[in-house]
N, C-alpha and C positions, 0 to 999 in steps of 0.2 A: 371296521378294521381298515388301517392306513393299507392302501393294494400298492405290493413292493414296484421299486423304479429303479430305472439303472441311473445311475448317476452317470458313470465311465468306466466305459472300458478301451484298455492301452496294451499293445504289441510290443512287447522287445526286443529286437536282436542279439543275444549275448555270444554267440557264436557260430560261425558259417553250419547254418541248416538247422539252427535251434531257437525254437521265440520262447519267451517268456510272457504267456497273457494277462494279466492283472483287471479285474473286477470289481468294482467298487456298488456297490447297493444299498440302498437307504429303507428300512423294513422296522416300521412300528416303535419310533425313537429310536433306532441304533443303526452305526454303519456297520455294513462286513465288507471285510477286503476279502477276494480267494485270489492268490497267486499261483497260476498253474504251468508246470512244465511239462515236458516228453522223455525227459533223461531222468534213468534211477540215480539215487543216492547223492541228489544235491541237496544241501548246505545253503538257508535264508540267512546271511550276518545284517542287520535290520535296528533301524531307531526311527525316535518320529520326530517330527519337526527338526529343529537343526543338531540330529543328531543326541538327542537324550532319548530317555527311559519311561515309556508307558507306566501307569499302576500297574502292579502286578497282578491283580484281576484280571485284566485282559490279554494278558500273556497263553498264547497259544499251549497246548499240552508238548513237554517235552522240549520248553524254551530253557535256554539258560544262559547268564550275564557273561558277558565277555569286555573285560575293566567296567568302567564307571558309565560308556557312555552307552553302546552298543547291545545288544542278544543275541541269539541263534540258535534258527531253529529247523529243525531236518523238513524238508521235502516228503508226504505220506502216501503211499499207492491211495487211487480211490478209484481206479479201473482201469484198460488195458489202456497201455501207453499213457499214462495222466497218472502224474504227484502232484501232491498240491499242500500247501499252507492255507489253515483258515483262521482269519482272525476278526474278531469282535467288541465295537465299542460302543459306549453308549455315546447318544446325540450330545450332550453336553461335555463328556469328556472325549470326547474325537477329536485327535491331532488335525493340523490344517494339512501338513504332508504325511507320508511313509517313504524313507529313504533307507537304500539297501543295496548291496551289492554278492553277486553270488560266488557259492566257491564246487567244485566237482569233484567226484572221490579220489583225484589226481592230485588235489590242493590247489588247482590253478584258481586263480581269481578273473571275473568276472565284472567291468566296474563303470561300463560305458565311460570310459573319459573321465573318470572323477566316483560318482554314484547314480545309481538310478533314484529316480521321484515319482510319488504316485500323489494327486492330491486326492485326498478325502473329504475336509472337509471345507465349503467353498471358504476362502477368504475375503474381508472386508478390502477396501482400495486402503484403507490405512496401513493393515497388514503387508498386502502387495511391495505398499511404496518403502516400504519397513524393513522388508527383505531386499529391496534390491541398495538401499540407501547403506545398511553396516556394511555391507565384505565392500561396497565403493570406497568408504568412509574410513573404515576402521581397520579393518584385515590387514596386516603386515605383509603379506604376499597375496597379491592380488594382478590379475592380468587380461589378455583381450580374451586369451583359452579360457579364465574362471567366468568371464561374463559371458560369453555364448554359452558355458554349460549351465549356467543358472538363467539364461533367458529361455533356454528347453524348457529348463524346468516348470520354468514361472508362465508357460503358455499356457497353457488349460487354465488356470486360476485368472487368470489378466482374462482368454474369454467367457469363463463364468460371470466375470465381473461386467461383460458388454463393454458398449464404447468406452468408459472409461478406464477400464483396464488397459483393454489392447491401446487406446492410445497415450498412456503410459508407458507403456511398453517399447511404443514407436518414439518417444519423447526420449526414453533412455538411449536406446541401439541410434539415434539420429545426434543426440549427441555426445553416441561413442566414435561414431565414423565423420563427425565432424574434427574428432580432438579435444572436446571438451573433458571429455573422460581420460585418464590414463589408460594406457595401453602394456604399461609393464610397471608392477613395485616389486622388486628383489624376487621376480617369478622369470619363470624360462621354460619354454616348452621345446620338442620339436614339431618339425614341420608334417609331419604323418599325422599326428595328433591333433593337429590344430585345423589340417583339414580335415580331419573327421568329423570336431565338433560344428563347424563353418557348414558342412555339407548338411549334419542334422538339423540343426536351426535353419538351415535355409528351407529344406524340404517340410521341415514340422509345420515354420510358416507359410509354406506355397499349400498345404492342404486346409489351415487355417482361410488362407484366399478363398477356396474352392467351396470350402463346408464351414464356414466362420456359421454360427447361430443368428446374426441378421445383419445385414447392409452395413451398418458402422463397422462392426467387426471385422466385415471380409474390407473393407474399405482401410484399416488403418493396418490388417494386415500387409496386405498390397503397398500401403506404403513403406512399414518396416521391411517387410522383402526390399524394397531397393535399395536398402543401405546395408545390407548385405555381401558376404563374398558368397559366391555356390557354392565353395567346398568341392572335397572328392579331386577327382583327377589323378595325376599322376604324382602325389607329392614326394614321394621317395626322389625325383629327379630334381626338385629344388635342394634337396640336400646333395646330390650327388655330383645336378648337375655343373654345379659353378667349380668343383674338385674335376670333374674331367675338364674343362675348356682349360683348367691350370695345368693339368698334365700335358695336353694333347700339347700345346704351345709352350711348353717348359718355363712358367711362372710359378718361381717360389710361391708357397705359403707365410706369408706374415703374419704378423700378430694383430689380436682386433682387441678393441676397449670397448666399453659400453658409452662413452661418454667422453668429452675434454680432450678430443684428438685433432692436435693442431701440428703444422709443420715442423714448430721448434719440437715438438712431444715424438712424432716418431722420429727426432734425427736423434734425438736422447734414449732411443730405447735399447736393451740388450743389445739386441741386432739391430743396428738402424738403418732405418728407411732416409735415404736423402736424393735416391734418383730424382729425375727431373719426368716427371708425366712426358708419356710417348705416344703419339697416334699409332695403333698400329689394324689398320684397316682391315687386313686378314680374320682379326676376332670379330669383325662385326657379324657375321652369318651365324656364329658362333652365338652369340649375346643376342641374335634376334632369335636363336628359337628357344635360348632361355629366357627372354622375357614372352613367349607365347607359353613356356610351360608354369610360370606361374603368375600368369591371364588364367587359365583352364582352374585352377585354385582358387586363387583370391580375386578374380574380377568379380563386380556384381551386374548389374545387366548393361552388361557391356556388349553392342552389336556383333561383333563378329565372333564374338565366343562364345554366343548365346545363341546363335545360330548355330555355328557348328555342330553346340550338345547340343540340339535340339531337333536337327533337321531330321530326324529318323522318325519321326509324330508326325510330318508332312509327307503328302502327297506330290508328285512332279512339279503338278503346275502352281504350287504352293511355296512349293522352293524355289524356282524358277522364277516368279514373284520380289521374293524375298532377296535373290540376288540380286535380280534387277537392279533393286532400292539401293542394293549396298555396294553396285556398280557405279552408280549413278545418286547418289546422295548430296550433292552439290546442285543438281540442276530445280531446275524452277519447277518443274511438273511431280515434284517427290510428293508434296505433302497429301495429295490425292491417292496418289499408289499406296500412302501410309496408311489411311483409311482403309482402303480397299482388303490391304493384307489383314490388318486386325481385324475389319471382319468377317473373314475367312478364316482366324487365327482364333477367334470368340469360344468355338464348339470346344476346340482343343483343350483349350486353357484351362477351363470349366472342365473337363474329361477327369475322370479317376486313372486312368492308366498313363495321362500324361507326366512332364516332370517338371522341377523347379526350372528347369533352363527356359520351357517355355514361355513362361510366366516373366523370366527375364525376356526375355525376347520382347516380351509385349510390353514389358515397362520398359526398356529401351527404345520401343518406338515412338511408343508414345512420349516421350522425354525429347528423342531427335525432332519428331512431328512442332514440337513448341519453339524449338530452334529454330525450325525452317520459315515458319510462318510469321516470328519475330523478324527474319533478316530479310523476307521478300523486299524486293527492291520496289518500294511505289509506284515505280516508273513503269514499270512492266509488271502490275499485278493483273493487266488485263491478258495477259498470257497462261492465266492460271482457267482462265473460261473454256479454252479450248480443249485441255486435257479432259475435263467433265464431260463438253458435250460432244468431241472430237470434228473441233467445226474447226480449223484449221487457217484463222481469218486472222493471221498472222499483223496485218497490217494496224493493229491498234498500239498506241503509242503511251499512253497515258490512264492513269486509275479512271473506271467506266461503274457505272451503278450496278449493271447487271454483274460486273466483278465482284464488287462489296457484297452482293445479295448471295453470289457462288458462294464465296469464301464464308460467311454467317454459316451456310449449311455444310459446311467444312469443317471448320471449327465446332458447331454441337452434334454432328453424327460424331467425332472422333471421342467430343465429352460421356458420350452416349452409352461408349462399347462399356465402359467400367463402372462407371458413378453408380447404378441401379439407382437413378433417380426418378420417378413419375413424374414429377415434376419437369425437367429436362426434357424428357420423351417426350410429353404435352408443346414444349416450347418448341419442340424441332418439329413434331406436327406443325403446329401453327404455323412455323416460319415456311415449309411446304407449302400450305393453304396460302398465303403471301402472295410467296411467286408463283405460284399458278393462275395467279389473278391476274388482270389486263393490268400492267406495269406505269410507270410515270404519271398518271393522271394525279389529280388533286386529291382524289379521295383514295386514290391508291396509297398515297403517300402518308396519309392519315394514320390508314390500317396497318401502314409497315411500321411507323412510326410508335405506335402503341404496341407492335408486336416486340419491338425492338427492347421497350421499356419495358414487357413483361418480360424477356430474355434478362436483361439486364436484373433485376430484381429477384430471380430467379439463384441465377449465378449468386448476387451478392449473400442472397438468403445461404445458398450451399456452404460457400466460404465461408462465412459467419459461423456456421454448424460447430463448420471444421476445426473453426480460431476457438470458438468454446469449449471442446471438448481438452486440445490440446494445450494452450495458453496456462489454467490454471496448474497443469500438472508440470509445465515447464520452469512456471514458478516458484512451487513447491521444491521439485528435485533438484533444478539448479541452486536452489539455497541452500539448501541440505548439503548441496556435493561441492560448493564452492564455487560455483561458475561463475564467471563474470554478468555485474548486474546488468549491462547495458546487452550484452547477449540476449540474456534471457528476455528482457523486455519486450523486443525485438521480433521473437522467435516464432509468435504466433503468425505474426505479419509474413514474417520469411516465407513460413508455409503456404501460408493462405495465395498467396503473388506467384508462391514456385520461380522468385528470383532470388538471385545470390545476393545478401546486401552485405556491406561491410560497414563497418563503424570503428573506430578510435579517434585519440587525439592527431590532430595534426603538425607535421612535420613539415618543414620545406628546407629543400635540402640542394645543392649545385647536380648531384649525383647520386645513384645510389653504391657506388663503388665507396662512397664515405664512410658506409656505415655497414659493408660487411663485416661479418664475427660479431656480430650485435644481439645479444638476447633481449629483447625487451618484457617486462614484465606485465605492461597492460599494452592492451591496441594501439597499433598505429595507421595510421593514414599518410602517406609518405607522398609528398608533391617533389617534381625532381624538373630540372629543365631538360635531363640527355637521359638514355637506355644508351649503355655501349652492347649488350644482347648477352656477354657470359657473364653476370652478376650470379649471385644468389640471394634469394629474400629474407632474411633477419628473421629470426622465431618470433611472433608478435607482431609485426605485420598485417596488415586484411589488406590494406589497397593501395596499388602504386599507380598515379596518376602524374602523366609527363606528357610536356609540348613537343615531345617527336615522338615517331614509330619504331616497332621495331620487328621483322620480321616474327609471323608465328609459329617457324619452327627453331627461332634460337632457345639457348641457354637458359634465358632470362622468362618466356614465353612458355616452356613446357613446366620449367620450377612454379608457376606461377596456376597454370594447371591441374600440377599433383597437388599443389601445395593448397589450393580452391582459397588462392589470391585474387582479387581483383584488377587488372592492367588493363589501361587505359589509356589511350592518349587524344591530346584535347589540342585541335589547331584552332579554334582561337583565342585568341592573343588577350583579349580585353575578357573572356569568361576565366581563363587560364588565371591572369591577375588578381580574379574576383577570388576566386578560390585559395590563390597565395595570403591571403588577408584574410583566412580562416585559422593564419597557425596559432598553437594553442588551446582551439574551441576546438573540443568534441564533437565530431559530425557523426551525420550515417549518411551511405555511399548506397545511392539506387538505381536501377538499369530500367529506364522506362520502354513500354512498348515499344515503342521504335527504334529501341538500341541505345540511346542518348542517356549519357552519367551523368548524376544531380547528385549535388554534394550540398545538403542542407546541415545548418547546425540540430545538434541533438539538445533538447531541454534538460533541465538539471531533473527537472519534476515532470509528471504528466499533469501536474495542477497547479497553474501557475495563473498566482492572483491579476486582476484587470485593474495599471495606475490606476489611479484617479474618478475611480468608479463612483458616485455618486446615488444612495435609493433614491426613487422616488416619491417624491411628498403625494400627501394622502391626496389633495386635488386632483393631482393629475393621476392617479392610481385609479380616479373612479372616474376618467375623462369618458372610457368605452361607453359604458352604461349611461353616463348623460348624453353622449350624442345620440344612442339609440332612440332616447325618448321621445322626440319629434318626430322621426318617423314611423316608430312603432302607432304612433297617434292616428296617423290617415290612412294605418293599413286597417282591413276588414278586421271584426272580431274573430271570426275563425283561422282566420291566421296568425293570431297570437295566443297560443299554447298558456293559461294560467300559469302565474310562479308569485313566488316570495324570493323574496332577500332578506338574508343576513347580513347586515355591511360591513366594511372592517373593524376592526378593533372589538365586534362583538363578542370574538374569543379571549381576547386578553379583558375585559371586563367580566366577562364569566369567572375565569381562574382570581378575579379579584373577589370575589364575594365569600363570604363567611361559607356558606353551603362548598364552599369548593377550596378548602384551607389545606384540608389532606392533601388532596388531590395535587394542587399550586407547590406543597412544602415537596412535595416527592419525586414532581418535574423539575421544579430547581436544582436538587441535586443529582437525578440524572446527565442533567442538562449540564453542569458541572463534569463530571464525570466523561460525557462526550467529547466535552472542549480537549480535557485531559489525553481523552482516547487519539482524540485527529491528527493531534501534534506529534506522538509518538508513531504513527503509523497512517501509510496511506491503505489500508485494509479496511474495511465496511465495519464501521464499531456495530459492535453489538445491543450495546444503548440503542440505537435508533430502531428497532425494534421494540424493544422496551418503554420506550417513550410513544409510540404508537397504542401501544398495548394499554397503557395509562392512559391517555385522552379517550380512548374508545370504550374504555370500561368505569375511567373513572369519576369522569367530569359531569357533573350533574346539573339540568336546567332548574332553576331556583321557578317558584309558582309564578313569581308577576310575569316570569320571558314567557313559560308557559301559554299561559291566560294570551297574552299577547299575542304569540306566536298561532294560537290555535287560530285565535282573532281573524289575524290576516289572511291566514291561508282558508278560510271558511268566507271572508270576505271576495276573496280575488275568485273563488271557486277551485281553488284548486283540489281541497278538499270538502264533503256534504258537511251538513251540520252536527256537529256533537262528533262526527270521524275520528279525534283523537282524546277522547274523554276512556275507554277501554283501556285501561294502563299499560297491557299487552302490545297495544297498536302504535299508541304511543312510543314505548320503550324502544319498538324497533324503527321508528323514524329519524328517534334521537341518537340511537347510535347510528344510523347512516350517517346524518346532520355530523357526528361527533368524528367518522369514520372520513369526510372529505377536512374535517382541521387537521386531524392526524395525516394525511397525504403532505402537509407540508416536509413531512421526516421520512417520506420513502427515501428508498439508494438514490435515486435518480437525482432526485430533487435537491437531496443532502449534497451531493456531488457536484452539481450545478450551483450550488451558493459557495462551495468550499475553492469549486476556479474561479469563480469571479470575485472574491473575496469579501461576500456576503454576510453580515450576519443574522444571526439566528433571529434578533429581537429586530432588523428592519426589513421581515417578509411578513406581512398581513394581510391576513387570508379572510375573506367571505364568503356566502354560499347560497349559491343559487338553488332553490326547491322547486321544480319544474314539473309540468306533468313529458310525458312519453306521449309524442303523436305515432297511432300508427302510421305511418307516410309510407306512400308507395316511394315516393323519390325525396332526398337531402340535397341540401346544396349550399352554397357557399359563393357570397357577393363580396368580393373588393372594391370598395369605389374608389381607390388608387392603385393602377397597376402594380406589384408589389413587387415587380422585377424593374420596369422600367420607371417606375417612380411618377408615373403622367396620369397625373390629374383630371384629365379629360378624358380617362378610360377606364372602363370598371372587366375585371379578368373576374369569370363566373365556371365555377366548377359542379358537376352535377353526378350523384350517384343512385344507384336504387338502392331502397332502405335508411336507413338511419346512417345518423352524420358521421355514427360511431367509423362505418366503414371509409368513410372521406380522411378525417382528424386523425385516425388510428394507423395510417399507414399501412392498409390493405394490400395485397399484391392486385397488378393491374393499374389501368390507368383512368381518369373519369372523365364524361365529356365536359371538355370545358372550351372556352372560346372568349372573346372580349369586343366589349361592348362599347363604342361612342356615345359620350352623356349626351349627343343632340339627337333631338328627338326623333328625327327622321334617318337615322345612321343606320346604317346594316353591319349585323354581326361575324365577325371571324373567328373560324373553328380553328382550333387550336391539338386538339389530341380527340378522337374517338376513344369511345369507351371501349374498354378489355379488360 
């Protein structure tokens, strides 16, 4: 017998001092839901999935239809204090959800925001993206209130589904809070409501952080939390408050529009507005603390108002700490203190009795922490040594090694606090065991050198993760939802960097006062020669790039801000120019490590054919293997491992042979069929599978290659005699032998002749039959430096095991060094092994 499991169990709020528990269990092919409460004489109104009609078999005792879409069914004692609904389906007809909302013997309704959701049974990631892609797509009223209430919803199923649910999920709400998503179709809520549902997704998600089922999960949690508002607060006083500062100050109420409100429109209206804008400096105390009260609403982790909510989880000298930093955020010695607090903030965070704020808090700092450490001034990063060891040796002027070495273990303890990476952890050991070593010598600098490149490898492996998990779902949902393509392209990278990049066509413009009241439809990139500082920036917009400054607490400066524009400005004159003579071409706008904006054009394609490419003729295609042969000559036999060769064109004389007619007639029109596929789409045909699958299965060695082939390999020793005469032993050689032709059509490979503008019938492949030395150590002889191009030096790399882990791109580094071809030369080490 299947021994029952809980699948899930969920808590409801439905009313101050009343939960509603929901049950979900999986027992021998079937789910049961039990929904239980504490109050007699409630009322289930209940559908599943979106809102339809179960079979009527599984309809609980004493259900009944309410219209076409809905049921209801009463709440039944089944001990003291506890009613409960029990309902039951089997494994194949179980709904993905249960949606429902309650009613009381008063008739009051019960509706969290919209309905409650319960999932039952888990959802595929096609489903997932299915549900959130129609009410985006289709729904006639649709807004930010529907998509936070269906992001509730859709949380348990996204983490059923692991990483690529939740980062789905994070691909959606990143870009909701970019703008890619609408924010309102012919829907309106108010503001009480809006922070309720903002406060539950933010907390559903902070518990998600805390108890997500593994690492990716708590991982893309954390990152959907920041693009979040917290919710909660005092939202009653965004309604109320903006109505008192008009009374208190005796400003009329005017009329508002949703849209198209321009100077000529309100001097046209009923009542019209034609005043002249007034400073009147008296409101501003007024308007700061209503922009603090809906900060406490809708900021997401935003420092000072994530501290606030959050300081009641801290200890004196934790807060104390924490104001420090936010006294003092400007100075050179933050990024240490930022460290210091989150890990002291670690236990918290992690804690069940903590809250979403603090979880802000800590992705707020960690966000400032990337800030600070982007803008250190070079000049004085040797002032960052002293905070660490409190050595107070003020007189250094200039970037110092033992700086660079500080700041390394700065940067991976802070990676440290969140990633739950073993990997990372291992690397920040390492870089410890470094400096702890006697510093500056030749071999010191070996071992840093190598630790630095396992660091670096490390990182790129994690981002890499990140950009996979992310990337294809960006793809996906932005087509689906209409995003623009150059966005979405983009977006994996965005992530993966944690810079802001922008991208459109470019503009160049005298000003940008030209082009205010400008809607543009797709991107722009705006080059301008002046900021006068009260502009505003045109809908469609990413980047404003100009050869003067401009203050950044003007007009122009904070728009630019809210607005998560790009502004820039570029004093010199001759790069400024370069850029001018980008108008028209499509760029993307990137903010390197050192602050510095690179404005490269953007490709039409990510596969873009090489002129004038030319294959290489078969001579020179087997040049490798003739020059070996001289030297393989005067090395020992035991150091020449037995092999065969297949040379080229061996395959395409095979697919010519009568024995192989089928086979040849069915790759042709595959092969067909792919050319078909390429051109219509840059997506991985699925032919090239297929055509693998056919070479490997289908292509047969005629008896004379046979005979032949046994020949030589029983010749060279590769294999004893008669070894391949068992038709079993054979078969499986031949399909290896068949299994490296068919590599010519892996993705990789396929992808790589498609940017160079390759074709199919000028790559010819052969195949080397080798035996496997056990070797303690592989290695790898350049007799041309391959970097420096010199002749007179051979660069030699060295690893333990087979070559697989040299060729293969292992993490780590291998000893290598280089060698002078005279004979008496001494060698230079180059990287120690790691």
């Amino acid at each position: 017998m299947e021994p029952q499991m809980d699948v899930k169990v969920s808590t409801f709020s439905f009313k101050e001092g009343e939960m509603l528990s929901v049950r979900v269990l999986r027992e021998m092919g079937f789910y049961q839901v039990e929904l239980t409460v504490r109050e007699p004489d409630m009322t289930l109104h209940w559908g599943v999935d979106d809102w339809s009609l179960p079979d009527k078999s599984w309809w609980p005792d004493g259900t009944i239809t309410v219209g076409a879409k809905s049921l209801e069914t009463s709440f039944t004692f089944v001990c003291q204090d506890h009613w409960q609904v029990l309902m039951r389906f089997s494994e194949t007809a179980a709904p993905k959800h249960l949606v429902f909302v309650l009613r009381d013997k008063a008739g009051t309704w019960y509706n969290n925001g919209g309905c409650f959701s319960v999932m039952v049974k888990p959802l595929e990631l096609k489903d997932l993206m299915n549900q959130i892609v129609v009410p985006e797509t289709s729904y006639s009223n649709w807004s930010l209130f529907s998509r936070f209430v269906l992001a509730s919803n859709l949380l348990d199923a996204a983490e059923a589904l692991g990483a690529e649910g939740m980062a789905l999920v994070y691909t959606w709400l990143r870009f909701s809070s970019n703008k890619q998503l609408g924010w309102y179709r012919n829907c309106n809520y108010q503001s009480k409501d809006i922070a309720h549902v903002q406060e539950r997704l933010a907390s559903l998600m902070a518990q998600k952080v805390k108890r997500g089922r593994n690492s990716p999960v708590r991982l893309f949690a954390r990152m959907s939390l920041s693009t979040l508002p917290r919710g909660g607060g005092d939202s009653e006083q965004i309604r109320m408050g903006i109505l008192n500062i008009m009374r208190e100050h005796g400003i009329k109420e005017g009329h508002r529009d949703r849209g198209g409100v321009t100077k000529e429109w309100l001097e046209k209206m009923d009542h019209p507005i034609s005043a002249r804008p007034l400073f009147l400096p008296q409101l501003i105390p007024a308007f700061k603390h209503f922009l603090w009260v809906l900060k406490t609403v809708h900021s997401g982790a935003d420092l000072d108002v994530a501290m606030e909510m959050s300081k009641k989880y801290m200890d004196e000298d934790l807060k104390d700490l924490l104001y420090h930093i936010l006294s003092n955020r400007s100075t050179w010695w933050i990024p240490g203190k930022i460290v210091e607090a989150r890990k002291r903030m670690e236990p918290i965070c992690r804690a069940d009795w903590s809250s979403r704020d603090v979880l802000m808090l800590d992705i707020a700092l960690d966000s400032f922490f990337g800030l600070s450490i982007s803008r250190i001034d070079k000049a004085r990063l040797s002032t960052i040594v002293p905070v660490l060891y409190m050595r107070y040796d003020m007189g250094l002027s200039s970037l110092s090694g033992d700086d660079i070495c500080e700041l390394i273990s700065l940067v991976l303890e802070n990676a440290c606090i969140n990633t739950e990476s073993p990997e990372l952890n291992m690397c920040l050991n390492l870089w410890y065991k470094v400096k702890r070593t006697n510093r500056w010598t030749q071999e010191w600098a070996l071992l840093a050198l190598a630790a630095v490149d396992r660091i670096s490898q490390a990182l790129q492996g994690y981002v890499d993760s990140m950009y996979q998990f992310v990337q294809p779902q960006a793809e996906t949902l932005g087509k689906l939802c209409g995003i623009e393509t150059s966005y979405i392209y983009a977006f994996g990278e965005e992530i993966a960097s944690h810079q802001a990049l922008a991208r459109g066509t470019v503009m160049v413009l005298p000003s940008l006062a030209s082009i205010q009241g400008h809607v543009f439809p797709s991107s722009r990139v705006v080059i301008i020669d002046s900021i006068g500082g009260l502009e505003d920036i045109p809908v469609g917009v990413t980047a404003v790039l100009s050869s003067s400054t401009t203050d950044i607490l003007s007009h122009v400066s904070i728009r630019a801000r809210n607005n998560k524009v790009l502004l820039a400005s570029c004093s010199d004159s001759e790069e400024f120019e370069t850029m001018k003579r980008m108008e028209g071409k499509t760029v993307v706008v990137t903010i390197q490590s050192t602050g510095e904006v690179v404005a490269s054009e953007e490709l039409d394609s990510f596969l873009q054919p090489v002129q004038g490419y030319s294959p290489m003729d078969l001579n020179e295609s087997n040049k490798k293997p003739n020059q070996l042969t001289s030297p393989l000559k005067r090395c020992p036999p035991a150091l020449v491992p037995a092999s065969v060769v297949l040379p080229l064109t061996t395959y395409e004389q095979l697919l010519n042979d009568p024995l192989n007619e089928m086979a040849a007639s069915l790759l042709k029109k595959v092969l067909r069929e792919l050319d078909a596929a390429s051109k219509s789409s840059n997506a991985i045909p699925k032919e090239l599978a297929l055509i693998r699958k056919i070479i490997k299965s289908k292509v047969t060695a005629p008896e004379v290659m046979k005979d032949a082939l046994c020949a030589a390999a029983e010749a060279s020793g590769l294999i004893g005699p008669g070894a391949w005469k068992n038709q079993l032993v054979w078969e499986n050689n031949w399909r290896a032998i068949c299994q490296v032709w068919a590599s010519k059509w892996t993705d990789r490979a396929w992808l790589s002749r498609k940017a160079t503008g390759l074709s199919e019938e000028a790559l010819l492949m052969g195949c080397l039959l080798q035996k496997v030395v056990p070797a303690e150590y592989a290695f790898v002889i350049h007799t041309v430096h391959p970097i420096s191009k010199d002749k007179s030096e051979m660069f030699c790399e060295v690893v333990p095991g087979l070559g697989e882990v040299l060729v293969g791109n292992y993490r780590g580094t291998a000893l290598s060094f280089t060698i002078s071809k005279d004979d008496n030369a001494s060698g230079c080490h180059n990287y120690l092994p790691l």
